[in-house]
mmJSON file of the N, C-alpha and C atoms, coordinates in Angstrom:
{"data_MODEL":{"atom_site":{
"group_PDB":["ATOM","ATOM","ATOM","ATOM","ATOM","ATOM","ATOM","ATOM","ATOM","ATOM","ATOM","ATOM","ATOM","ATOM","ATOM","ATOM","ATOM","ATOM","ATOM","ATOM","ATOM","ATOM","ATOM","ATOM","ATOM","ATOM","ATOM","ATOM","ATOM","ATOM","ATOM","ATOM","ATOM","ATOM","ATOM","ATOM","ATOM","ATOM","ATOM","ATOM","ATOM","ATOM","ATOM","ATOM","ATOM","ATOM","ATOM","ATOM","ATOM","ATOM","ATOM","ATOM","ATOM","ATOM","ATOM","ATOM","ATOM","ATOM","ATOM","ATOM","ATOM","ATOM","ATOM","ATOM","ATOM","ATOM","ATOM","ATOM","ATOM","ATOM","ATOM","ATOM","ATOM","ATOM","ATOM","ATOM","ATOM","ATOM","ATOM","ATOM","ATOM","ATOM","ATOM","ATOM","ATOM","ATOM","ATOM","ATOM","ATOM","ATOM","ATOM","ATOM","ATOM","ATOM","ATOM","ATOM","ATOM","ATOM","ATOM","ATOM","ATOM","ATOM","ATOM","ATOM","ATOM","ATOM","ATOM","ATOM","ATOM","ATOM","ATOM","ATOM","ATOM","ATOM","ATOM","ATOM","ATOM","ATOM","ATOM","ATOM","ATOM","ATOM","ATOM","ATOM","ATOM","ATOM","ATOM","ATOM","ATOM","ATOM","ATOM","ATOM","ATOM","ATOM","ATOM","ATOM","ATOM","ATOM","ATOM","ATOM","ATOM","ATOM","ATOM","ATOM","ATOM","ATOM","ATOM","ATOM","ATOM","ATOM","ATOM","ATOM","ATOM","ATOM","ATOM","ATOM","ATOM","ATOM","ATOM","ATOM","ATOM","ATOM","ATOM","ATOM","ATOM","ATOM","ATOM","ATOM","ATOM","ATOM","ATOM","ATOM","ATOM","ATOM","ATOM","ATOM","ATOM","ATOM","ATOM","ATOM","ATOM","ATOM","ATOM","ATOM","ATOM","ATOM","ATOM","ATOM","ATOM","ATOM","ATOM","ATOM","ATOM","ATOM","ATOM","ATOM","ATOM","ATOM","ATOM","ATOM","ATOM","ATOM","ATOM","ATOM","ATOM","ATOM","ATOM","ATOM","ATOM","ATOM","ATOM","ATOM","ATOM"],
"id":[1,2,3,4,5,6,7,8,9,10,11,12,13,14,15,16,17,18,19,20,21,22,23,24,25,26,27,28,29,30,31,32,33,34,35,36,37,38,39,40,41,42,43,44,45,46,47,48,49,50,51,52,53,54,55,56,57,58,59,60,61,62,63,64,65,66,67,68,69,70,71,72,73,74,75,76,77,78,79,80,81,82,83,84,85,86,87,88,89,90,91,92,93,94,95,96,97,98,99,100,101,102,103,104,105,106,107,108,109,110,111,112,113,114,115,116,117,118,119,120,121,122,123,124,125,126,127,128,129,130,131,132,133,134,135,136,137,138,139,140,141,142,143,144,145,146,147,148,149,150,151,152,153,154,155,156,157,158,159,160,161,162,163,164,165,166,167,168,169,170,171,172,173,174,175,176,177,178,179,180,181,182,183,184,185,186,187,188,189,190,191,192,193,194,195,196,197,198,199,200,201,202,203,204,205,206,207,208,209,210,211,212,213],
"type_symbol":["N","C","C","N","C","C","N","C","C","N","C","C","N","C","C","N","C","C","N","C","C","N","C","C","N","C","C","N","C","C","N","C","C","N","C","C","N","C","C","N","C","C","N","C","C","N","C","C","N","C","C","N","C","C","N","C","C","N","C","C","N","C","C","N","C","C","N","C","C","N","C","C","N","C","C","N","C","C","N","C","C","N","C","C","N","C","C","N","C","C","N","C","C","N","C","C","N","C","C","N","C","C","N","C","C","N","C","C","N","C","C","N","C","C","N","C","C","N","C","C","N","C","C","N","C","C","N","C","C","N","C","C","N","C","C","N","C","C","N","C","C","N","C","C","N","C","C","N","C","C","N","C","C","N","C","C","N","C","C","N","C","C","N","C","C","N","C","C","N","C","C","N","C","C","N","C","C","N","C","C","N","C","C","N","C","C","N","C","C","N","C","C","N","C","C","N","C","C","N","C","C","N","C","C","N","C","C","N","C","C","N","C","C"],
"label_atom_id":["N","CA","C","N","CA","C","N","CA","C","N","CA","C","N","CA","C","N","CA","C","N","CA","C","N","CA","C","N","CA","C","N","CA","C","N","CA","C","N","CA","C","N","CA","C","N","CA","C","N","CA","C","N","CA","C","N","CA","C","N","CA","C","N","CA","C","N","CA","C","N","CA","C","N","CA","C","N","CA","C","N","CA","C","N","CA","C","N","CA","C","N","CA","C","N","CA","C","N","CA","C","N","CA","C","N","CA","C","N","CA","C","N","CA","C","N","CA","C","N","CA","C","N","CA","C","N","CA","C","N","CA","C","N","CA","C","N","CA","C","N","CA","C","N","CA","C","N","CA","C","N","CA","C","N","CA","C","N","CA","C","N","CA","C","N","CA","C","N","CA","C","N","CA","C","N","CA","C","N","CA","C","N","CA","C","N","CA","C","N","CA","C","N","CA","C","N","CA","C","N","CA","C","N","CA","C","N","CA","C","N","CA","C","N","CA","C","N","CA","C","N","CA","C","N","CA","C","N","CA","C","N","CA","C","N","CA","C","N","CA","C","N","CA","C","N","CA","C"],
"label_alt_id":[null,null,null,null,null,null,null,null,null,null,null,null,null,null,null,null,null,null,null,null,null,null,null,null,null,null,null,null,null,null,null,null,null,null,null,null,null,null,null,null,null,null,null,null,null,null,null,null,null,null,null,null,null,null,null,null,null,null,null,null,null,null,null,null,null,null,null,null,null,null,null,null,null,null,null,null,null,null,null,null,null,null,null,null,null,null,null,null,null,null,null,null,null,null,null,null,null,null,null,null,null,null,null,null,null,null,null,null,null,null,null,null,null,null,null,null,null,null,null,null,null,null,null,null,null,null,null,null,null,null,null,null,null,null,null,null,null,null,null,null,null,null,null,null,null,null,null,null,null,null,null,null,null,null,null,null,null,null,null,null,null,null,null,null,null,null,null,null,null,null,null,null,null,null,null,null,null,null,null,null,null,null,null,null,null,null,null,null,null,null,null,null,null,null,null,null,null,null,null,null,null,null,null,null,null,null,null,null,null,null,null,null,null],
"label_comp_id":["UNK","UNK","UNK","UNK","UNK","UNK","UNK","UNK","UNK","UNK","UNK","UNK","UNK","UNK","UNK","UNK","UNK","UNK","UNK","UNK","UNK","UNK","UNK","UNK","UNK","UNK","UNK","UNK","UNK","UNK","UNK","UNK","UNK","UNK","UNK","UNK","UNK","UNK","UNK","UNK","UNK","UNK","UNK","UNK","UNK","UNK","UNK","UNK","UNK","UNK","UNK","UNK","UNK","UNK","UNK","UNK","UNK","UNK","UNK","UNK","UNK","UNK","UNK","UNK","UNK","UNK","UNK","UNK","UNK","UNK","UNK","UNK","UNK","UNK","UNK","UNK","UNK","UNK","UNK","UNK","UNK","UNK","UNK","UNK","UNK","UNK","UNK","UNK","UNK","UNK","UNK","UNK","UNK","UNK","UNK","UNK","UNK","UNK","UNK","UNK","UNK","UNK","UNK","UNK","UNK","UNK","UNK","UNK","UNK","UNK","UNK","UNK","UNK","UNK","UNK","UNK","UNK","UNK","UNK","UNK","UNK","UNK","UNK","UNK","UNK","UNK","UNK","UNK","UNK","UNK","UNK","UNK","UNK","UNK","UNK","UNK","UNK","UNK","UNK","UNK","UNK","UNK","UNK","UNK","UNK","UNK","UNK","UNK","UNK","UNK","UNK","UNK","UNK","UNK","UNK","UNK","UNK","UNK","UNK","UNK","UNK","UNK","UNK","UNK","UNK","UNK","UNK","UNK","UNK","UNK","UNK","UNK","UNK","UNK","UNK","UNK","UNK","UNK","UNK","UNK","UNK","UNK","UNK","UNK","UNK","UNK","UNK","UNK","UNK","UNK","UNK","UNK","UNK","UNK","UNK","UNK","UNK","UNK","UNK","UNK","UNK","UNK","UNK","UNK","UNK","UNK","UNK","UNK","UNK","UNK","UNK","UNK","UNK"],
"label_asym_id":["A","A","A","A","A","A","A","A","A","A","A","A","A","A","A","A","A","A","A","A","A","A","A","A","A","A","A","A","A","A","A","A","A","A","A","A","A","A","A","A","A","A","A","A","A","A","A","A","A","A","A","A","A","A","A","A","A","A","A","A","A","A","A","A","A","A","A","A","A","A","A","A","A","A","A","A","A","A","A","A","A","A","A","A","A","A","A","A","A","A","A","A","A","A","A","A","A","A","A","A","A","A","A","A","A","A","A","A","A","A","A","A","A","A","A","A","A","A","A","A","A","A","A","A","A","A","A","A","A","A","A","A","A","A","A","A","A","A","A","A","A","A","A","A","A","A","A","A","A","A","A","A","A","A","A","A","A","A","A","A","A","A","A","A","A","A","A","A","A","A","A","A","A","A","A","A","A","A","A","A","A","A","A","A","A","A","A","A","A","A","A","A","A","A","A","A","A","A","A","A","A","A","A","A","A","A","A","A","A","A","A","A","A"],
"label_entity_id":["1","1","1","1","1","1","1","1","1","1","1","1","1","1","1","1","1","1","1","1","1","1","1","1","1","1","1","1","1","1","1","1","1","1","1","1","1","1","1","1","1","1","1","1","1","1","1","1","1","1","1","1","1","1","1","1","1","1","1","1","1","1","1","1","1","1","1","1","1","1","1","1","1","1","1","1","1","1","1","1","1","1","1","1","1","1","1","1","1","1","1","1","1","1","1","1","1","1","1","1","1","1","1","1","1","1","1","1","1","1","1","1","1","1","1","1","1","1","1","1","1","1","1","1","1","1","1","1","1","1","1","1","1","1","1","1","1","1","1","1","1","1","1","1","1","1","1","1","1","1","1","1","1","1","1","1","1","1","1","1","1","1","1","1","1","1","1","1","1","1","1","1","1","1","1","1","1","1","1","1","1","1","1","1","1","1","1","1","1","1","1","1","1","1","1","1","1","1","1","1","1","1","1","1","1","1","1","1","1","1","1","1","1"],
"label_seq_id":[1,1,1,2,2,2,3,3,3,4,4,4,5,5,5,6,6,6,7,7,7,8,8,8,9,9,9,10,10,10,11,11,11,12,12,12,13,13,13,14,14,14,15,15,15,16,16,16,17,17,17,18,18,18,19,19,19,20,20,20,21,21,21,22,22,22,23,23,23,24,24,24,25,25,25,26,26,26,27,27,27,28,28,28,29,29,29,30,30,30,31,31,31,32,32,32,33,33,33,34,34,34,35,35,35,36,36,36,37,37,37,38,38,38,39,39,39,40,40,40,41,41,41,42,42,42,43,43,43,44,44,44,45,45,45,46,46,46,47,47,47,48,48,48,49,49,49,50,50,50,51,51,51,52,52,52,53,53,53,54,54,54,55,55,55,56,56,56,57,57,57,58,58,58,59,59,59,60,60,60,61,61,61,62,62,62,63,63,63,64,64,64,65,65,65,66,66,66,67,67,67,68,68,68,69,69,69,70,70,70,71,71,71],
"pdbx_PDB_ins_code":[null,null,null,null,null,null,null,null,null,null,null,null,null,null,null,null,null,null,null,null,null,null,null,null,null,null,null,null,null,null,null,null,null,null,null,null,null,null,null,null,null,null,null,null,null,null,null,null,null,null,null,null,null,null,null,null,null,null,null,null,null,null,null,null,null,null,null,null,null,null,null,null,null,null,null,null,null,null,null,null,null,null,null,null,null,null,null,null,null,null,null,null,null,null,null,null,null,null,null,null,null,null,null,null,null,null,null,null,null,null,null,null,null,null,null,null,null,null,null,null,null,null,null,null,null,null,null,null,null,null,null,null,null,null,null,null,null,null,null,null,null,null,null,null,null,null,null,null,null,null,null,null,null,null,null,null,null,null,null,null,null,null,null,null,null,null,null,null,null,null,null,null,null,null,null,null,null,null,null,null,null,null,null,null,null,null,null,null,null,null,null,null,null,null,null,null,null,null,null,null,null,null,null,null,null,null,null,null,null,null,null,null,null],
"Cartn_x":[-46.624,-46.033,-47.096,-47.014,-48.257,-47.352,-48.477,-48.354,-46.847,-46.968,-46.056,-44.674,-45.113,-43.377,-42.785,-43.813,-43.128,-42.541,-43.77,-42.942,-42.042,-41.856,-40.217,-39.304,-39.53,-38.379,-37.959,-39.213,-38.785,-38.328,-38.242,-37.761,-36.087,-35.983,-34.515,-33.914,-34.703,-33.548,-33.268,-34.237,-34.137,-35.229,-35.72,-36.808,-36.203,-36.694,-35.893,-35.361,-36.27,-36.32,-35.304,-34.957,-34.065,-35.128,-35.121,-35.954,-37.423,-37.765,-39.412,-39.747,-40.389,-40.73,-41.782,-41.885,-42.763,-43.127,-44.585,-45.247,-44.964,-44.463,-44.879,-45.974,-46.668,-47.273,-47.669,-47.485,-48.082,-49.183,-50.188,-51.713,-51.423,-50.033,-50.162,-49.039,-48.15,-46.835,-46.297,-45.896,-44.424,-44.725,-45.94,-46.028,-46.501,-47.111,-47.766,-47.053,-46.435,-46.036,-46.502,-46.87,-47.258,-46.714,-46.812,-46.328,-47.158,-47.186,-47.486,-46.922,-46.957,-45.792,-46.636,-45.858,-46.573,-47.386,-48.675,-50.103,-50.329,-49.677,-50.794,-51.486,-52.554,-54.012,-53.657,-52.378,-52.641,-51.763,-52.143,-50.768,-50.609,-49.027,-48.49,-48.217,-48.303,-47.527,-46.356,-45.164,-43.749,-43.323,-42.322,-41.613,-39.957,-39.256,-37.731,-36.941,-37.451,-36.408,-36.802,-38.007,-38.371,-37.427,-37.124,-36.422,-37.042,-36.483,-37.316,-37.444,-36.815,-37.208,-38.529,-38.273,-39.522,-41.212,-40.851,-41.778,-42.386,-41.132,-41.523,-42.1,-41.602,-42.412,-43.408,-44.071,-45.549,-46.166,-45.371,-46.272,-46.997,-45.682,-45.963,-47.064,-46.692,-47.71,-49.597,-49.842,-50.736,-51.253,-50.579,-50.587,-51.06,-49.887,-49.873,-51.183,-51.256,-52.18,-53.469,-53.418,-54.766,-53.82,-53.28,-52.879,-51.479,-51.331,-49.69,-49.673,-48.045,-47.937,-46.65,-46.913,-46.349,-44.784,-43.733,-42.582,-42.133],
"Cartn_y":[-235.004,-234.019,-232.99,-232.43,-231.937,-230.046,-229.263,-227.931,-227.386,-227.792,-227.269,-227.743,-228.817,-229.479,-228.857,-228.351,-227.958,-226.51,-225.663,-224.409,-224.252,-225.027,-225.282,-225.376,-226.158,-226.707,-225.485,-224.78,-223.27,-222.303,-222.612,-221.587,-221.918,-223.248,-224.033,-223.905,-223.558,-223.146,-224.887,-225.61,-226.955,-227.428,-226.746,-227.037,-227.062,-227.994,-228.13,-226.365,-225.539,-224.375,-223.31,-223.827,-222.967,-221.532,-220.452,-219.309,-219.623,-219.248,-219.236,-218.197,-218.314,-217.033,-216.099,-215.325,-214.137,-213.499,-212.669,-211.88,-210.654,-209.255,-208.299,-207.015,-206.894,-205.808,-203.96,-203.424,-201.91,-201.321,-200.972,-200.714,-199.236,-198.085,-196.823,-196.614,-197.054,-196.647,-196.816,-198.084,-197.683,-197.346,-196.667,-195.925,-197.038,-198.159,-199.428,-200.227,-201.484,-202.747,-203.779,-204.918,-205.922,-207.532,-208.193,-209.218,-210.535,-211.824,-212.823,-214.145,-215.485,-216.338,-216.745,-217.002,-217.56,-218.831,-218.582,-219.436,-219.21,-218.377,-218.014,-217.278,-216.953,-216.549,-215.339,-214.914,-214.062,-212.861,-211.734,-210.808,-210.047,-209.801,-209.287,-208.06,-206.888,-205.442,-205.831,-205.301,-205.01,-203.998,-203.786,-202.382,-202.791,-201.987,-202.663,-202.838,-202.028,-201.832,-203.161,-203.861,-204.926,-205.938,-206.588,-208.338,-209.079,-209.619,-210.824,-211.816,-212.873,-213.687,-213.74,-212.313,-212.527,-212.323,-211.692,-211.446,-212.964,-213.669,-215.169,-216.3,-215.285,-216.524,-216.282,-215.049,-215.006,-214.684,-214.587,-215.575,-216.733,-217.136,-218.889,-219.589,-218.918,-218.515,-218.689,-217.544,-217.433,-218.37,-218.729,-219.476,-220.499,-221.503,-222.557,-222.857,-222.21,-222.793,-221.706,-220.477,-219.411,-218.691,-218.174,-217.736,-217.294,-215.89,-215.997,-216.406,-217.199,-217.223,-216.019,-215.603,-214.564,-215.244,-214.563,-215.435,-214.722],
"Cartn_z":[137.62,138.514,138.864,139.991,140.569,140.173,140.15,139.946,141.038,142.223,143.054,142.909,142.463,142.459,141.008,140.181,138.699,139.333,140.103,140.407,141.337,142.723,142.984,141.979,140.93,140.074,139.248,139.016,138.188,138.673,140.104,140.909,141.131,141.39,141.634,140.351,139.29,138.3,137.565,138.032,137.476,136.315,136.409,135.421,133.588,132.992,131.364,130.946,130.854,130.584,131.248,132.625,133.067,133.329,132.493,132.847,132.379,133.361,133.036,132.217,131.079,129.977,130.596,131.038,131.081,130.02,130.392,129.387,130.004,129.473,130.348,129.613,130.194,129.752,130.505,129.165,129.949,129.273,130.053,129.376,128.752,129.576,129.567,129.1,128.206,127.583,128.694,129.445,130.326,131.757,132.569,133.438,134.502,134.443,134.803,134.011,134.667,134.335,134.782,134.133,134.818,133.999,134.573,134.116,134.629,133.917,133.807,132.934,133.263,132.901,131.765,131.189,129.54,130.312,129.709,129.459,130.545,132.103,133.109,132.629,134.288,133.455,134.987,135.825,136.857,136.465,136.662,136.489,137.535,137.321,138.774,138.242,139.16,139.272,139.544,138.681,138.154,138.483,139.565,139.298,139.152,138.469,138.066,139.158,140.485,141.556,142.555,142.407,143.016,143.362,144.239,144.771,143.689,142.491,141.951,142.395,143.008,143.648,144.387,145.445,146.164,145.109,144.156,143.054,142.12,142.256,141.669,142.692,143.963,145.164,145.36,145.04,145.322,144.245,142.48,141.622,141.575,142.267,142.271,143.423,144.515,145.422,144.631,144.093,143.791,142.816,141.593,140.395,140.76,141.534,141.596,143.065,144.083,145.045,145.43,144.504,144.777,146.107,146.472,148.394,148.159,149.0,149.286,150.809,150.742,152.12,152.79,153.713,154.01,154.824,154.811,155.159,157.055],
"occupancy":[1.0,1.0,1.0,1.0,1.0,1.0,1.0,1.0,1.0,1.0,1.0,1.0,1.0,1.0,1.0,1.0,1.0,1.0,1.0,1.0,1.0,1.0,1.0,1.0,1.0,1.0,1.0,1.0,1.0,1.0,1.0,1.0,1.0,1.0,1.0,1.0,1.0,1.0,1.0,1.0,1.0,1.0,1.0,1.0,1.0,1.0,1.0,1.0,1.0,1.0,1.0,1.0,1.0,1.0,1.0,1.0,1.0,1.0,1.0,1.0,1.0,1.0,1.0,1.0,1.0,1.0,1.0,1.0,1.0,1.0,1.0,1.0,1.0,1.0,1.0,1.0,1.0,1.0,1.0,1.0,1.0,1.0,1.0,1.0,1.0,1.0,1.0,1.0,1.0,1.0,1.0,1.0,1.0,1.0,1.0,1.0,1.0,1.0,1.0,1.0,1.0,1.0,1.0,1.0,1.0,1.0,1.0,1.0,1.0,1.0,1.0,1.0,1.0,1.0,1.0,1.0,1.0,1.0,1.0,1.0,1.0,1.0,1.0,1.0,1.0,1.0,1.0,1.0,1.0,1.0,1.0,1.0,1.0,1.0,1.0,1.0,1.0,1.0,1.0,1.0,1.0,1.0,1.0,1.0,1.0,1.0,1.0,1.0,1.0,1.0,1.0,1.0,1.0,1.0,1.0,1.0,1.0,1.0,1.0,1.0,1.0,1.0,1.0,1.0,1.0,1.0,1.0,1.0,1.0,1.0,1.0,1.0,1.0,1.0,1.0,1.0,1.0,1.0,1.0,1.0,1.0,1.0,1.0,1.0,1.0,1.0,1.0,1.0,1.0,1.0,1.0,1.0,1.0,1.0,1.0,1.0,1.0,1.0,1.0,1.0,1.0,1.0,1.0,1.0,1.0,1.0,1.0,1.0,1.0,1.0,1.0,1.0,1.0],
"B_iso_or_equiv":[0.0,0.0,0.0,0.0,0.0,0.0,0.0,0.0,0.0,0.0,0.0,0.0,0.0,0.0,0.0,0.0,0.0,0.0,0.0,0.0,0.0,0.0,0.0,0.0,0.0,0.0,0.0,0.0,0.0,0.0,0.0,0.0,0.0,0.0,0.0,0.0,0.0,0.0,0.0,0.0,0.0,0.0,0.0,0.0,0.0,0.0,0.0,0.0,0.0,0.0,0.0,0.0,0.0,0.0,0.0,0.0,0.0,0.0,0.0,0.0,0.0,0.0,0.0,0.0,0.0,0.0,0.0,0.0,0.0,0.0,0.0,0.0,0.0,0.0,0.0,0.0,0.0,0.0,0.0,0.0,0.0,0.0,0.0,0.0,0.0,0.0,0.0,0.0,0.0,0.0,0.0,0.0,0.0,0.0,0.0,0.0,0.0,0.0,0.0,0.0,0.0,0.0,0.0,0.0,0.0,0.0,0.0,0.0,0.0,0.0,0.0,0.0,0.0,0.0,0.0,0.0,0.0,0.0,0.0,0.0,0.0,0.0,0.0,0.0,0.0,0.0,0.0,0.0,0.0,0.0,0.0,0.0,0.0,0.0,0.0,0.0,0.0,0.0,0.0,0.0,0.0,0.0,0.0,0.0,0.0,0.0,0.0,0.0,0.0,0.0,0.0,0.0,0.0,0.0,0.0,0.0,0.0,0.0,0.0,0.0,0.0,0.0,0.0,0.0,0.0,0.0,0.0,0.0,0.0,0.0,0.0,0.0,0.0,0.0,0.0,0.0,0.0,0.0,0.0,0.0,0.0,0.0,0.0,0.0,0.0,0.0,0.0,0.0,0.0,0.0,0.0,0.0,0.0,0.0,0.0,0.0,0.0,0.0,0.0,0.0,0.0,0.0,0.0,0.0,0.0,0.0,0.0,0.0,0.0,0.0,0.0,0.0,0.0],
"pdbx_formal_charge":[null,null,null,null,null,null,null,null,null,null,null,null,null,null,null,null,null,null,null,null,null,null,null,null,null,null,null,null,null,null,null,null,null,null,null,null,null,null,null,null,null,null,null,null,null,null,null,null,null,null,null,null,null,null,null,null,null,null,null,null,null,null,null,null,null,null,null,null,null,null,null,null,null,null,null,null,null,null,null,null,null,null,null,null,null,null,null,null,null,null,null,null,null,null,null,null,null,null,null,null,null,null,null,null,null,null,null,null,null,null,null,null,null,null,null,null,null,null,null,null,null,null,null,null,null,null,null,null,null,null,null,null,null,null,null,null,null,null,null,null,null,null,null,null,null,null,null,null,null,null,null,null,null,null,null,null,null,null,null,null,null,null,null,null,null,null,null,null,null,null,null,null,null,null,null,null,null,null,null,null,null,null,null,null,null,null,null,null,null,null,null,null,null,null,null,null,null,null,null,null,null,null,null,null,null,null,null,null,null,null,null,null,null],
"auth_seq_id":[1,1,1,2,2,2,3,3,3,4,4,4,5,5,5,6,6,6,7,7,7,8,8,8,9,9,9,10,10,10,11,11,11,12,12,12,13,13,13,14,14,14,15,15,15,16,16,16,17,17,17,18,18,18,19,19,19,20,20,20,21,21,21,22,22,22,23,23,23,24,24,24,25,25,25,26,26,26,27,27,27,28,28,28,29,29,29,30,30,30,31,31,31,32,32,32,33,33,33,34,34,34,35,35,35,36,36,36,37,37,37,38,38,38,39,39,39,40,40,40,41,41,41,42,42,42,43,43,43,44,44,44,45,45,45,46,46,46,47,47,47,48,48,48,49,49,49,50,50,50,51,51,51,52,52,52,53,53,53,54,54,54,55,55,55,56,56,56,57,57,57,58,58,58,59,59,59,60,60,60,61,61,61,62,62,62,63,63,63,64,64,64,65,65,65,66,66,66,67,67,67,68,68,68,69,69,69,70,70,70,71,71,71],
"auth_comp_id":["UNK","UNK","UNK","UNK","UNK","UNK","UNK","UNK","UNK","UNK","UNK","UNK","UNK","UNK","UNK","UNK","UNK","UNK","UNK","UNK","UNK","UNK","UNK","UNK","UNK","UNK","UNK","UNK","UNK","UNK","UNK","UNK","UNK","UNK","UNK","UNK","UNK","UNK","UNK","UNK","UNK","UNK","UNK","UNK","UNK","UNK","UNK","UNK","UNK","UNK","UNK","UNK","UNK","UNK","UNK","UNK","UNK","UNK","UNK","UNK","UNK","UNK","UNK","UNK","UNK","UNK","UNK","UNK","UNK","UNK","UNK","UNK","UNK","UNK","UNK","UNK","UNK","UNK","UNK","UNK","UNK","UNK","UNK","UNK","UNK","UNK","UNK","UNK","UNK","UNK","UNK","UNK","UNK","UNK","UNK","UNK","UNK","UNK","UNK","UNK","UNK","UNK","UNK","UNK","UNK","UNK","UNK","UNK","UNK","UNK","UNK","UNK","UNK","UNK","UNK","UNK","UNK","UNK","UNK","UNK","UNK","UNK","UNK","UNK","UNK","UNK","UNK","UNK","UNK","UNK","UNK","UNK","UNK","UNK","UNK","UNK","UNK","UNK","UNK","UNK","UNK","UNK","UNK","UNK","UNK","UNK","UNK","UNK","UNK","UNK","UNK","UNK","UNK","UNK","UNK","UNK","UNK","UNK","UNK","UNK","UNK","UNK","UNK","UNK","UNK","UNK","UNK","UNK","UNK","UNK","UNK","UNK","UNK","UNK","UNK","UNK","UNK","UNK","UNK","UNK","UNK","UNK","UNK","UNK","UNK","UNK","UNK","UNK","UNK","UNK","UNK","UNK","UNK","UNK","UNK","UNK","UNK","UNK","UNK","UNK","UNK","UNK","UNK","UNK","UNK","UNK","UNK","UNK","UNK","UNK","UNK","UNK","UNK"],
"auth_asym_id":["A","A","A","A","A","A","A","A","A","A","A","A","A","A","A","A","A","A","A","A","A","A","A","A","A","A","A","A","A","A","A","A","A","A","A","A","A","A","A","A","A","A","A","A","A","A","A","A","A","A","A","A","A","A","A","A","A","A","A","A","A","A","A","A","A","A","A","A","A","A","A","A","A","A","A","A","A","A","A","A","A","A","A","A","A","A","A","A","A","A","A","A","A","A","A","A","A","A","A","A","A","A","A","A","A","A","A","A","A","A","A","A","A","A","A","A","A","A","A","A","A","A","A","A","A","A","A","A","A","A","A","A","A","A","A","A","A","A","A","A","A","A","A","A","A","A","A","A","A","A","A","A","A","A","A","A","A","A","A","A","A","A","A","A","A","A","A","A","A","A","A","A","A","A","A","A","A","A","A","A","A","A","A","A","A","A","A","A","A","A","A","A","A","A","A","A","A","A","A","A","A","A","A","A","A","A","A","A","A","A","A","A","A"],
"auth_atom_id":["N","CA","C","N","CA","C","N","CA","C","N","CA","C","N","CA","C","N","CA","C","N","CA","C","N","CA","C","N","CA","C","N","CA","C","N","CA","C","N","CA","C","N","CA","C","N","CA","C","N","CA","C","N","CA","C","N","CA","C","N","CA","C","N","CA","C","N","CA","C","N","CA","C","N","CA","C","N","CA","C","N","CA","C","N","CA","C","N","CA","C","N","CA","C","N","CA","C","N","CA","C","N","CA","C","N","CA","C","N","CA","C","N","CA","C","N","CA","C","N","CA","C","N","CA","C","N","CA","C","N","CA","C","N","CA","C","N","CA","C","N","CA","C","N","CA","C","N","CA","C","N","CA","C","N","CA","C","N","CA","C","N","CA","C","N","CA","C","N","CA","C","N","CA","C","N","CA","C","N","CA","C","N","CA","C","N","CA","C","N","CA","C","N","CA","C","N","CA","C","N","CA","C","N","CA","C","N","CA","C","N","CA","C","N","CA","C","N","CA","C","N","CA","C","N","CA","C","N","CA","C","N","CA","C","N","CA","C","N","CA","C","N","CA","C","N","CA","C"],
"pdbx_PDB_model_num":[1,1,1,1,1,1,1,1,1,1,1,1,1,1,1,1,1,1,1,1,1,1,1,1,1,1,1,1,1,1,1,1,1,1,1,1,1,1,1,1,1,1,1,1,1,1,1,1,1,1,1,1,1,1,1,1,1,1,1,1,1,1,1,1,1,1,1,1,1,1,1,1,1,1,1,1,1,1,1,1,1,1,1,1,1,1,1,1,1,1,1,1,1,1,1,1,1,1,1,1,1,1,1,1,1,1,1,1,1,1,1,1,1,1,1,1,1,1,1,1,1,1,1,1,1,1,1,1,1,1,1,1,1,1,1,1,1,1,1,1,1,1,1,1,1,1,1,1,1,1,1,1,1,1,1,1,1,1,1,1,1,1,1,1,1,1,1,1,1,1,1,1,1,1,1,1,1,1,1,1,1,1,1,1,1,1,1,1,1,1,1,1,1,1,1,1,1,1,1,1,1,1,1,1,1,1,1,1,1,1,1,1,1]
}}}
């Protein structure tokens, strides 16, 4: 299975796992968030009020092919 078809599937909510595990981190107690999917190597800026979806489409975006594509 090629990288893209695993992250559709994690996105469709089909993948064995159901949720994809995230890492999140803050360098400054809380004030900066960022996040990254367990064993990626990219991290994203997090804010709580964010669309997740659109936050997982241009994880995946990046992860899986280097590029966002803009919608």
């Amino acid at each position: 299975m090629d990288d893209m078809s695993k992250a559709e599937k994690i996105l469709a909510g089909t993948w064995p796992t159901k949720d994809a595990k995230w890492i999140y981190e803050s360098p400054d107690k809380g004030e900066t968030l960022y996040r990254r999917l367990m064993g990626g190597k990219y991290k994203q800026l997090f804010n709580k009020d964010d669309d997740i979806d659109q936050l997982n489409e241009e994880y995946f975006a990046i992860h899986f092919n280097g590029v966002i594509h803009d919608k």
